[in-house]
N, C-alpha and C positions, 0 to 999 in steps of 0.2 A: 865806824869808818864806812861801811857797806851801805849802811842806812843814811848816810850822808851824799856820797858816790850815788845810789840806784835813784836818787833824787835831784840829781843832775845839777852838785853843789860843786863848783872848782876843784881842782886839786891845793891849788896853794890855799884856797879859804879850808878845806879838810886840815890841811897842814897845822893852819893855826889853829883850827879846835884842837886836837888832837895832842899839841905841842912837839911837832919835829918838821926839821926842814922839808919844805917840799920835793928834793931832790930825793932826799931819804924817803920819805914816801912813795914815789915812784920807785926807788930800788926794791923797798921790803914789799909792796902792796900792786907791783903791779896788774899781774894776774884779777887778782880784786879789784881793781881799778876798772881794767878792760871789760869784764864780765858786768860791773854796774851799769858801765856804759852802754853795754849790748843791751843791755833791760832796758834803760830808758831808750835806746831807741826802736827797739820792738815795742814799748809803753804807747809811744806817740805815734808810731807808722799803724798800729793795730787802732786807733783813736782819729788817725788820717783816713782811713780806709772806712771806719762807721761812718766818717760825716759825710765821704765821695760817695755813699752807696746809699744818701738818700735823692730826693727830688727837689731841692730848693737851689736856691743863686752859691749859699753856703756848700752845699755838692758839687757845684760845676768847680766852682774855685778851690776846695780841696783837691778833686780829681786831675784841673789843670795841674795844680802846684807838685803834686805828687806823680805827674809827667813829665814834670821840668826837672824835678830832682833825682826821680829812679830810673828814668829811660832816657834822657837827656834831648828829651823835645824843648822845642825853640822855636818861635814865632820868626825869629832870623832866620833859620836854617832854611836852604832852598824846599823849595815844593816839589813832590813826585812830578814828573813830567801827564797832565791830563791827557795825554795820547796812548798812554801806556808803552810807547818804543823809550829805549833808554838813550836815547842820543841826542 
């Protein structure tokens, strides 16, 4: 079930390997659940970060994407004022 989980497989497709409801899975296995899911996304944020920390077009575009999602930068969101006064 972990090996399925830390490979960022459904809960309900786990379910049916496994044979029990997916509800019941979330009761007995959440813990286990949570914790796969923290892997895979340390897996990919650690995998986002090599590709931002090189020098290609594939750099700028992981580093933008990895702005937009962990810091919540926005190409919408207003601009610092260039004068530097806040008003």
């Amino acid at each position: 079930m972990a090996l399925l989980a830390g490979n960022a497989i459904p809960n309900d497709k786990i379910a049916v390997v496994i044979g029990i409801d997916a509800k019941t899975l979330r009761k007995h296995y959440r813990s286990e659940l949570d914790r796969a899911a923290a892997m895979v996304e340390a897996k990919l944020i650690g995998h986002l970060i090599r590709l931002a920390s090189g020098r290609d077009g594939v750099a700028l575009k992981a580093a933008i994407f990895a702005l937009r999602c962990r810091f919540g930068w926005s190409e919408y969101a207003p601009r610092p004022n260039a004068s530097g006064s806040n008003i």
